[in-house]
N, C-alpha and C positions, 0 to 999 in steps of 0.2 A: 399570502403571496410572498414575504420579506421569508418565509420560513421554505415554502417552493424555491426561490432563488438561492439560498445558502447552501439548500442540499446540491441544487444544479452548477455550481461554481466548486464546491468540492468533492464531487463524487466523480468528474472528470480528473482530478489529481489524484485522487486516491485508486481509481483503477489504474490509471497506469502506474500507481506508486506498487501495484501488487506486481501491486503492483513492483517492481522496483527497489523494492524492500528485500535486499538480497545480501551477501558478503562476497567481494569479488572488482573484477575491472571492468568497468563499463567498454566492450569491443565487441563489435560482431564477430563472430565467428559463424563454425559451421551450422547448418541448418540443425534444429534438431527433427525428429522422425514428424514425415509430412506431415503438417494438417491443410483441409483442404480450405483454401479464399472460395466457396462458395457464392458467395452475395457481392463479389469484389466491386461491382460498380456501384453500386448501394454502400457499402464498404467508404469506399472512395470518396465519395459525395459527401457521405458520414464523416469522413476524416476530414476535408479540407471545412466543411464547419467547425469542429472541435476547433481546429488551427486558428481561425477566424476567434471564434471567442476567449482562447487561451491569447491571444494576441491583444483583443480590444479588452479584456477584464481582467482573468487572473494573471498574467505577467507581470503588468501595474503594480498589482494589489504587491505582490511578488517581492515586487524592486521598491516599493515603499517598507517593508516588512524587513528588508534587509537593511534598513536605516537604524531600526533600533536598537539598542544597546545590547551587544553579545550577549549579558548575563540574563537578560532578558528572553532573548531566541534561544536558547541553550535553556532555559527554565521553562518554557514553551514546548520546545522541543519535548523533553523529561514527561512532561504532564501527559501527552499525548501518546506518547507511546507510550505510556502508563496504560492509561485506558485500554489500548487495543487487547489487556492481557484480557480483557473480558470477554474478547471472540479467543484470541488462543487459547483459552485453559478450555473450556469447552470442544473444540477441536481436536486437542492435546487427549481430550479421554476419549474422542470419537473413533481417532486413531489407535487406541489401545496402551497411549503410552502414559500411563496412571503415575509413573514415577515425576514426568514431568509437567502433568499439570500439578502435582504438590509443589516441586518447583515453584512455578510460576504463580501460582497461587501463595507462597509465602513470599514472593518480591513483592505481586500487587499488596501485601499487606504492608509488609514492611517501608514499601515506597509513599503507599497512600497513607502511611501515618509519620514515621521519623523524616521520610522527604516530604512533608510537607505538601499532601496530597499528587504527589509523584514529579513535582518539580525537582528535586535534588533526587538523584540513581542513588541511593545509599543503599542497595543490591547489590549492584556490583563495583562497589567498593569491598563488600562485604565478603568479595568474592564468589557469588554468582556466577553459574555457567552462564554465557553470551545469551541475550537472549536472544528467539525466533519466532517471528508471526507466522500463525498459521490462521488458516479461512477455511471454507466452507468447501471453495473448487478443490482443496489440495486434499481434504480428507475423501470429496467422491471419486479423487484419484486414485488414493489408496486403496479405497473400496475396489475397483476395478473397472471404473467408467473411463471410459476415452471421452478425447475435449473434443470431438466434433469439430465443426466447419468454426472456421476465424471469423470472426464479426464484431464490426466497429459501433459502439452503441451511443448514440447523438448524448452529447456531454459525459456520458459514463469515459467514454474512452476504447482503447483495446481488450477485444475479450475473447472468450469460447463460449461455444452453445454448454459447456461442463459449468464454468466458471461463471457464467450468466446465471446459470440456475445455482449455482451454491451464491450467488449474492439474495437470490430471492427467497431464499433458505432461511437468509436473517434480517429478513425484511418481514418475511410470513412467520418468522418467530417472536417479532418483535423484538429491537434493536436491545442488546443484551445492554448497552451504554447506560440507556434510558433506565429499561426496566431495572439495572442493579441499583439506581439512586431511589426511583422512585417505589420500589416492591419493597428495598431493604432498608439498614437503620442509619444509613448515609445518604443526606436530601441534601448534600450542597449542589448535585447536578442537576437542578431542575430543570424545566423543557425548553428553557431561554439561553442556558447557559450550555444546555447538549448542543441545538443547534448554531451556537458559535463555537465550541468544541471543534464539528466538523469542520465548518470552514477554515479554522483556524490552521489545523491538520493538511489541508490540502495544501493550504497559502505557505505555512511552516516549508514543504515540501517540495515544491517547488520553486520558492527561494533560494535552497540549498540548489539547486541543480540545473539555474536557469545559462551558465555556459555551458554545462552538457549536450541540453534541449538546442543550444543554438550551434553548437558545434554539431552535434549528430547532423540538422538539418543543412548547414554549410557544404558537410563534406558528402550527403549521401545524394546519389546519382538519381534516389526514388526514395523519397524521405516517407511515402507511406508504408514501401516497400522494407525499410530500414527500420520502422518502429513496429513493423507483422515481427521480423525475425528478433527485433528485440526484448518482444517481447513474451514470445512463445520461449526463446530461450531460458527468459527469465523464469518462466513457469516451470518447464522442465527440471531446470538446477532445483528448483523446491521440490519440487515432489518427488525425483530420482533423489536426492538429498534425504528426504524418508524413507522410501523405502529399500535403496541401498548403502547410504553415506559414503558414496563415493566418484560424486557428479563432477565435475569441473565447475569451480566459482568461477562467475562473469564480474561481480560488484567485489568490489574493495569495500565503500564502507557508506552507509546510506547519507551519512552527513558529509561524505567527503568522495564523489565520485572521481572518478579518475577522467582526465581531457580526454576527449574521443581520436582512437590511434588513426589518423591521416593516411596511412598504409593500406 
């Protein structure tokens, strides 16, 4: 049950962090090409639960986690997006682009041993191109699937019927997190310490961005309405981002969103 609740308190942060994990200015703009709200009342219902729980638990958890000492959340931080290289490089070759999962496959080494199991970025100091997370929905993008109908998934978050099924993708493949500690010759992640990993990830993550979340919802006329286009945007900009590099960024920088434009 303690292991059920950890995934369910962070897998509502980390989908919308796809969540969200982007380079650019957190603003609405224009729509990108329709998808359709389908299930919008189911949707809806869906949405003002999440709201309720991110309200009574992870918020908290959120504004307590931003007490502790910078060097601390900043080394949190590092570790964590350390890990995700373990769904990007995978991805990264699904995609066809072999040059950078070498890449990225020598930062997760170098960060998981001279930083200190990827607490200190000593990548890109090293000078390291920026990194980019990539998942499962953006590679069956590039393959040539469309995201289907918009749909709000009870604690997961904002999703697509695409990007729903590339999350189950690495669920039915077993969480690469896991299996890299415990298949390979590195057991410091064992199954107690993965699933505080996640939570820790989501909590990390919405810490950093809990005036964003409250500004968005202050100033949007339809705040379910304002987190569909934000976050279908956000998908867009990734995956037009591969396969033409030439999308418009929304986000500025994950650790440091930009105030939601009042305009």
């Amino acid at each position: 049950m303690k292991k059920i609740s950890l995934i369910l308190i962070t897998t509502f942060l980390l989908a919308f962090n796809a969540n969200a994990g982007s380079d650019g200015e957190l603003n609405l703009r224009e729509q990108p090409k329709k998808v359709k709200d389908c299930f919008e009342g189911i949707n809806r219902a869906t949405f003002a639960f999440n709201q309720s729980l991110d309200k009574a638990i992870i918020k908290p958890l959120a504004e307590g986690y931003r007490n502790l000492p910078d060097p601390i959340q900043k080394g949190t931080h590092n570790f964590v997006t350390n890990l995700s290289s373990l769904v990007t490089i995978p991805n990264n070759v699904l995609q066809g682009d072999i040059k950078l999962a070498v890449i990225n496959t020598a930062r997760l080494v170098v960060n998981s041993t001279v930083g200190i199991l990827g607490t200190i970025d000593v990548a890109n100091g090293m000078g390291f191109p920026k990194y980019e997370k990539e998942d499962y929905g953006q590679t069956l993008a590039t393959w040539g699937f469309g995201p289907g109908c918009y749909v709000v998934l009870p604690v997961l978050g904002p999703s697509t019927l695409r990007d729903t099924t590339g999350s189950f993708m690495n669920i039915l493949g077993g969480d690469p997190y896991y299996n890299a500690s415990m298949h390979g010759n590195n057991e410091f992640l064992n199954e107690n310490v993965y699933m505080a990993t996640k939570a820790v990830e989501g909590i990390d993550f919405r810490s950093n961005n809990i005036e964003s979340f409250d500004n968005l919802e202050v100033n949007s006329i339809d705040f379910y309405a304002s987190v569909k286009s934000l976050y279908l945007q956000d998908r867009e900009n990734k995956i037009n981002n591969i396969r033409k590099g030439n999308i418009e960024i929304f986000y500025k920088n994950e650790e440091d969103w930009e105030e939601i434009d009042k305009n």
